[in-house]
LUMVO-474877 format. One line per field, with one value per residue (C-alpha): x, y, z; residue in three letters; residue number from 1. Coordinates in steps of 0.25 Angstrom, whole numbers, plus 5000, padded with zeros to 4 digits. Layout:
N
east <- (X,...)
north <- (Y,...)
up <- (Z,...)
rest <- (ALA,...)
nr <- (NUM,...)
***
This chain:
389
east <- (4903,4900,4889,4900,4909,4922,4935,4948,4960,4975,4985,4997,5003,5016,5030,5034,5047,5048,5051,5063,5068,5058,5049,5057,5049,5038,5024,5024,5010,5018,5029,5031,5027,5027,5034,5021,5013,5011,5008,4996,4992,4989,4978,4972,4970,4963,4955,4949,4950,4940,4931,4934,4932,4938,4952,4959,4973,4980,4994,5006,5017,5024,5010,5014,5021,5008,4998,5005,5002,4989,4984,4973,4968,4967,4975,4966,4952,4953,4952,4935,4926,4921,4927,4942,4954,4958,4970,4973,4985,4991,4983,4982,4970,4966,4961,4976,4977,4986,5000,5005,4998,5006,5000,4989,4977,4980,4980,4966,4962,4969,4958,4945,4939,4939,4934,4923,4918,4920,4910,4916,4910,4923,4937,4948,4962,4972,4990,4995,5008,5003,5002,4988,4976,4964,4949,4945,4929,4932,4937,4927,4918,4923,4923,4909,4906,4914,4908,4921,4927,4941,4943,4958,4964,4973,4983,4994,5010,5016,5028,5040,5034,5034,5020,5026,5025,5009,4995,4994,4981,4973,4959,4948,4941,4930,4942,4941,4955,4958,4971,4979,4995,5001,5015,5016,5030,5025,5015,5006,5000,5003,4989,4992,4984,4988,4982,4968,4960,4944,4937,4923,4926,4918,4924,4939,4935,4931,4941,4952,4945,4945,4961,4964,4956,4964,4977,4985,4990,4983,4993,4992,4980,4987,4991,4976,4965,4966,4969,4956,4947,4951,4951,4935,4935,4928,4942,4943,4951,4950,4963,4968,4973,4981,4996,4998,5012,5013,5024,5031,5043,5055,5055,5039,5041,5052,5046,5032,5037,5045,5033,5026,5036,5031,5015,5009,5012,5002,4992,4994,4997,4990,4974,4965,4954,4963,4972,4983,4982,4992,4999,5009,5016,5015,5029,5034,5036,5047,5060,5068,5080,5086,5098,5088,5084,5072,5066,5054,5052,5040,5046,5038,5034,5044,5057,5071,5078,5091,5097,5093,5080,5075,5065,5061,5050,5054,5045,5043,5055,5065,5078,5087,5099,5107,5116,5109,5102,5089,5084,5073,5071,5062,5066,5056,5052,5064,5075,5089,5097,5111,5118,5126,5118,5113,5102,5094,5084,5082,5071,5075,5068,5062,5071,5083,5097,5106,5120,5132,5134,5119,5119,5131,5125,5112,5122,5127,5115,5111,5120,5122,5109,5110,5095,5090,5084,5089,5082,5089,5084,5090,5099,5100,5098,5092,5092,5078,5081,5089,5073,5067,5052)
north <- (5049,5046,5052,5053,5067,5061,5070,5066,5068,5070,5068,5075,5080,5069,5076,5063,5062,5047,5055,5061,5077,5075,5082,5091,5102,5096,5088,5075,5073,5085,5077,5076,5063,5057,5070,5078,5074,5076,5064,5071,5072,5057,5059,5070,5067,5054,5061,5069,5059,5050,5062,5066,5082,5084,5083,5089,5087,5087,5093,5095,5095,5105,5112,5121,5112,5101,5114,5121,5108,5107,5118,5120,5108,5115,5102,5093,5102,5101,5118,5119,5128,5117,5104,5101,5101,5105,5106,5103,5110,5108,5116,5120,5121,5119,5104,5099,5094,5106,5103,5092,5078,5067,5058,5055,5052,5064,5074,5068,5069,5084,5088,5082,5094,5098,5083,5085,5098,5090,5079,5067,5055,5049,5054,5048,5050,5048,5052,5062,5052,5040,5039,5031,5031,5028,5032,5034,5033,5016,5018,5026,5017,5005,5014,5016,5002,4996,5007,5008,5016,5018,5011,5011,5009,4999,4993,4982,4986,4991,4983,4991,4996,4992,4990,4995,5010,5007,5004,4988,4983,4968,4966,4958,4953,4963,4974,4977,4981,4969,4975,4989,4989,5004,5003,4989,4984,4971,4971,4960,4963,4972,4979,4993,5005,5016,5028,5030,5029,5032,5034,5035,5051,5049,5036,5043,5056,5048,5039,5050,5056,5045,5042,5055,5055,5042,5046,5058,5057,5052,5049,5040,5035,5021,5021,5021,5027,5014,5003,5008,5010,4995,4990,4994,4986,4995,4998,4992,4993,4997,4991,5000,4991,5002,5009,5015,5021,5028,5037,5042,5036,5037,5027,5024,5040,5034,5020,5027,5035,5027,5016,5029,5026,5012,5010,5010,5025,5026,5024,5039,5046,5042,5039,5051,5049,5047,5061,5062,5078,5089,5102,5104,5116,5119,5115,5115,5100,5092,5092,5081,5086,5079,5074,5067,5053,5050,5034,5030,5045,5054,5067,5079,5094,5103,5092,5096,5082,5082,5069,5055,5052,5036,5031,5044,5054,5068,5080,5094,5101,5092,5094,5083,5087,5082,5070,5067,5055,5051,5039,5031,5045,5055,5070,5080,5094,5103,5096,5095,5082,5089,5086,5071,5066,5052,5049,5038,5035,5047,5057,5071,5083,5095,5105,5097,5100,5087,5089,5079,5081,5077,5066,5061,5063,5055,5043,5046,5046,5032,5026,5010,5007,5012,5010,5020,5032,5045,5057,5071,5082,5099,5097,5082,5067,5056,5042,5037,5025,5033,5041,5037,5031)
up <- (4982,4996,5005,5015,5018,5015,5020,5016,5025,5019,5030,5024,5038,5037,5039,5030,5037,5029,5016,5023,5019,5006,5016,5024,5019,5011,5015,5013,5007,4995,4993,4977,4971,4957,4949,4951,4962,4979,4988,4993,4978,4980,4992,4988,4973,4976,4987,4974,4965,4976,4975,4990,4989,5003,5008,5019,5020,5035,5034,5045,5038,5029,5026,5015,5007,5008,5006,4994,4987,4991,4986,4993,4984,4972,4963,4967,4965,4982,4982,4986,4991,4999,5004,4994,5002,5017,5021,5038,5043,5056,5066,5082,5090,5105,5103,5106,5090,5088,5081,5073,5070,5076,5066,5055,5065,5073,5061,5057,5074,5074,5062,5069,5070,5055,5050,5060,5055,5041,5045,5034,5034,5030,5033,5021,5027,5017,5018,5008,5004,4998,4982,4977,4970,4978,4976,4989,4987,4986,5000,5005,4998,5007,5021,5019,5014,5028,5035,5042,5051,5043,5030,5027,5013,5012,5004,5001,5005,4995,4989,4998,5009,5024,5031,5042,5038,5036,5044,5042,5040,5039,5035,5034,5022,5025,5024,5038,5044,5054,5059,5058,5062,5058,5054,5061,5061,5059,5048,5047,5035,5019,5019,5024,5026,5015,5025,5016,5027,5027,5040,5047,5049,5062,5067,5063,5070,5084,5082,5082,5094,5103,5101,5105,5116,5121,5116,5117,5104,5090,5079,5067,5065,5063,5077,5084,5074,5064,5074,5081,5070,5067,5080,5081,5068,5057,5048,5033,5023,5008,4999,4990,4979,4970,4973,4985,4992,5004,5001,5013,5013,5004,4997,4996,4988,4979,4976,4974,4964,4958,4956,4948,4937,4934,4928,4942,4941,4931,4943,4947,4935,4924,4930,4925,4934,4947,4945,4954,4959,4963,4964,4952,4948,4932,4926,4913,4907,4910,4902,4896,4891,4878,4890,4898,4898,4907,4911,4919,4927,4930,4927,4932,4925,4925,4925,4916,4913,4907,4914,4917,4924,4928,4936,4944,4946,4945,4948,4945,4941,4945,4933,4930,4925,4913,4917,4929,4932,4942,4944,4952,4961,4964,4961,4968,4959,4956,4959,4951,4948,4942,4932,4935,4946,4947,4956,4960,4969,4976,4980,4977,4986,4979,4973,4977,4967,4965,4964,4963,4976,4982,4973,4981,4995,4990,4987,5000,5005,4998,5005,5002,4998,4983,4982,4994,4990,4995,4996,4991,4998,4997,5008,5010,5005,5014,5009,5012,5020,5031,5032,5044,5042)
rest <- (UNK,UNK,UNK,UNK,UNK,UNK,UNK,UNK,UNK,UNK,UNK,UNK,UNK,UNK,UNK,UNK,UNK,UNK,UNK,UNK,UNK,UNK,UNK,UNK,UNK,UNK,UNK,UNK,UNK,UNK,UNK,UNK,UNK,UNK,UNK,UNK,UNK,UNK,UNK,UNK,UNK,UNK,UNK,UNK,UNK,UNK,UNK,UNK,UNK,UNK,UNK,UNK,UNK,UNK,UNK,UNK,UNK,UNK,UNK,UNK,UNK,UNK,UNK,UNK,UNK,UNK,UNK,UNK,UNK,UNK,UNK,UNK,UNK,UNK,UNK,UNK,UNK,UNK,UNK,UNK,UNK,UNK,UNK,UNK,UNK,UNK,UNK,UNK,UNK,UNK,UNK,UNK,UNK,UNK,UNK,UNK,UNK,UNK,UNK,UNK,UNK,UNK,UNK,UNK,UNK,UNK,UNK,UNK,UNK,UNK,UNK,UNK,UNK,UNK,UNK,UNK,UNK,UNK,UNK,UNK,UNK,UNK,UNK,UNK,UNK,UNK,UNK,UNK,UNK,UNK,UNK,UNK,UNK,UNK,UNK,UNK,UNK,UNK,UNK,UNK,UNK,UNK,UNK,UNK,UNK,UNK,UNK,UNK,UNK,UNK,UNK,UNK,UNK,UNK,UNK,UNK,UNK,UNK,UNK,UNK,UNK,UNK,UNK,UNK,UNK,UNK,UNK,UNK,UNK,UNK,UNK,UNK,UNK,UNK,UNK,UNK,UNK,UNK,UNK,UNK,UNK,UNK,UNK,UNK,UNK,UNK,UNK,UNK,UNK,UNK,UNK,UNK,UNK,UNK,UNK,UNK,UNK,UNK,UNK,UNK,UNK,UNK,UNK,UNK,UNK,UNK,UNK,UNK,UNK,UNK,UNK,UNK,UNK,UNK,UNK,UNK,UNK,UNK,UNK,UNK,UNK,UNK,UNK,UNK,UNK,UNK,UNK,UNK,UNK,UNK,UNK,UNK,UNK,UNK,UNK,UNK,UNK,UNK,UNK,UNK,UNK,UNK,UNK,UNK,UNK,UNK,UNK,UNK,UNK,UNK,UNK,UNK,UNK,UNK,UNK,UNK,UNK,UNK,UNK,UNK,UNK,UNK,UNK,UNK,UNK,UNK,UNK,UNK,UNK,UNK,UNK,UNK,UNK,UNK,UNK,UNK,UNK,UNK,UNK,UNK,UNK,UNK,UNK,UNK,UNK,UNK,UNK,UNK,UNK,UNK,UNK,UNK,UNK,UNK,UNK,UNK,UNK,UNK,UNK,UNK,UNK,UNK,UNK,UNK,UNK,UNK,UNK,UNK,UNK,UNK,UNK,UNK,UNK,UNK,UNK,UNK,UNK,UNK,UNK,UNK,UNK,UNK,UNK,UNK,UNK,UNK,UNK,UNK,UNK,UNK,UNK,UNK,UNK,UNK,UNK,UNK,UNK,UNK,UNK,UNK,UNK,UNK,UNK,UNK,UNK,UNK,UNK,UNK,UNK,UNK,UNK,UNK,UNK,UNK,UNK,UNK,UNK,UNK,UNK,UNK,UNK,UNK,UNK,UNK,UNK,UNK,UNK,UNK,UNK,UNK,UNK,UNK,UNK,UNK,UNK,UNK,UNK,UNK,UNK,UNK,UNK,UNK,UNK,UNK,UNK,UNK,UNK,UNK,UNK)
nr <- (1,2,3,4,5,6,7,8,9,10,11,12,13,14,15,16,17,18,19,20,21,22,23,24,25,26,27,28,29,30,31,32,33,34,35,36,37,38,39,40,41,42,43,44,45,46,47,48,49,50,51,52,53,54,55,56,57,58,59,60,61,62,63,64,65,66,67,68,69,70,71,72,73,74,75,76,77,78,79,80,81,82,83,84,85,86,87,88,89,90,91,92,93,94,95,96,97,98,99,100,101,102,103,104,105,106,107,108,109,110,111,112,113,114,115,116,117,118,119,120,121,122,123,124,125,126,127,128,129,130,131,132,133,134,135,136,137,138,139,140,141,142,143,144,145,146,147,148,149,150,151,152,153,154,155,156,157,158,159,160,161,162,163,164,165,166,167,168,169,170,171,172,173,174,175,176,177,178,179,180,181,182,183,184,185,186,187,188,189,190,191,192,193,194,195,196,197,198,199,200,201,202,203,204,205,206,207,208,209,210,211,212,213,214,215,216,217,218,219,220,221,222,223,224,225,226,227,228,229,230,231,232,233,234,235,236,237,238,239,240,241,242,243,244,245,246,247,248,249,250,251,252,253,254,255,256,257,258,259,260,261,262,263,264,265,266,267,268,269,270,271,272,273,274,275,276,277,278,279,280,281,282,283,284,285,286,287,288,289,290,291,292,293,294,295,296,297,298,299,300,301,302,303,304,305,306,307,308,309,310,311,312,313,314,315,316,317,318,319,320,321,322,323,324,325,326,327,328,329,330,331,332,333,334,335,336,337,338,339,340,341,342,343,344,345,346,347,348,349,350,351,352,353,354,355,356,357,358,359,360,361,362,363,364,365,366,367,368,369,370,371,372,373,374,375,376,377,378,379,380,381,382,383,384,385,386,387,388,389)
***
């Protein structure tokens, strides 16, 4: 390991309004994922996995439901004596940082006075919703090499997504980050920044300081820490080469899940040395009764199948019953497909009961386009191109 005192920093505050009624009363970073798994498992496993034994997690929104599955570390050998993992909540005191975070950079800037007491050499700020496996030592490795002030990870667009929901970046041959747009509507470039980001924890912390002195408010830090910390010309880039979604729309939840079916999903499941960590409740093992006929799914502990399932990722305790049929959806734990539904592509909350009837408001719902994907919630369906991004 490095001589440096490396702190890592989970921003998991988001509301997550992109994933519509899916986390009307849940945190995003605890959203269900892959039949058994949290997105937050993703950051914090490959924190441990890197060997970085300190990790604080910022929070805002829906703090039981994130801390309930944190755990107080315990899944992922984070509950220490000294050092493992810190949880932020939202706070008040008399230095006007009281309240809410209007953004990323101002959750770090509201928690200055903590880091400082910290003292780290390097600050590795990563978001609790994206699904990937990185080490983070071989970025660490190329901050200290640079001897940057901020070393941001990067990667190429994935197939399917819009730049324009990103922090846009060109380079150099050296690596050095020539140019920064955030969320440009014109994007002049496919290499985006997929929010890993290592800083100089000095150069961060006086950074942060002197925007606020010059602005009344500090939000993103795509908004004015990045483009000043390229501006004075000591950024780089580190490309990660590997999968990588960020998964805070509805439809980058669904097709992320859905490209777990196919062998890239081995890349998260199946790598002894590179666990994948969480919180799971002790089920019994999943049912397949004689009636059922199941194709190409992830079907989670606890499951009772008596109908017809393709193409979908089912979690914990979720019963479809004889006669009905999923496909190419996402059911959430404990929930019920009844008998003589037929579903396809959809997204399916916790808990939710699907009559007759709710399958015909999702068509409803669906509208023209057969191939939207409507989210089914207890009380209502959305489909997910009427969510506003």
């Amino acid at each position: 390991m490095f001589k440096e005192k490396v702190l890592a920093l989970i921003l998991a505050g988001g509301k997550g309004g992109r994933l519509g009624l899916l986390t009307d009363d849940k945190a995003k970073p605890v959203m269900p994922f892959g039949g058994s798994y949290r997105l937050i498992d993703f950051a914090l496993s490959n924190c441990v996995n890197s060997q970085i034994s300190d990790v604080w997690v910022i929070e805002q929104y829906e703090l039981h439901s994130l801390n309930e599955h944190l755990s107080n570390g315990r899944p992922w050998d984070l509950d220490r004596t000294y050092g493992g993992l810190q949880v932020l909540p939202p706070f008040e005191d008399d230095s006007k940082k009281e309240g809410f975070a209007k953004g990323n950079a101002d959750a770090i800037f509201r928690h200055t006075d903590f880091i400082e007491d910290f003292k780290p050499d390097i600050l590795i700020v990563l978001s609790a919703d994206h699904v990937y496996k990185m080490d983070f030592r071989d970025v660490i490795q190329t901050h200290l090499e640079k001897r940057a002030s901020v070393t941001m990870v990067t990667t190429r667009l994935p197939k399917g997504e819009s730049a324009t929901r990103f922090g846009v970046v060109e380079t150099n041959k050296e690596g050095r980050v020539a140019r920064f747009d955030y969320k440009p509507d014109a994007p002049q470039s496919d290499l985006i920044t997929t929010e890993i980001f290592v800083y100089d924890a000095r150069v961060l912390l006086k950074t942060l300081k002197d925007l606020k002195k010059e602005k009344e408010q500090i939000k993103d830090y795509g908004h004015e820490l990045l483009p000043r910390l390229v501006a004075q010309g000591n950024a780089f880039e580190h490309r990660l080469v590997g999968y990588w979604r960020d998964v805070g729309t509805i439809e980058s939840y669904w097709q992320t899940q859905m490209d777990l079916l196919g062998e890239r999903g081995k890349l998260f499941f199946d790598d002894e040395n590179w666990r994948i960590l969480t919180l799971a409740a002790q089920r019994v093992p999943a049912f397949i009764d004689k009636s059922a006929d199941v194709k190409n799914s992830l079907i989670s502990s606890g499951c009772r199948i008596s109908g017809t399932v393709s193409h979908s990722v089912l979690s914990a305790g979720v019963e479809v019953e004889k006669g009905a049929e999923i496909a190419d959806s996402i059911v959430l734990p404990n929930a019920t497909i009844e008998q003589g539904v037929k579903l396809k592509r959809v997204v399916i909350d916790t808990a939710v009961r699907v009559t007759k009837k709710r399958a015909e408001e999702i068509e409803k719902a669906r509208g023209k386009n057969k191939n939207a994907i409507v989210v089914v919630g207890k009380r209502k369906v959305q489909n997910a191109d009427e969510i506003e991004d």
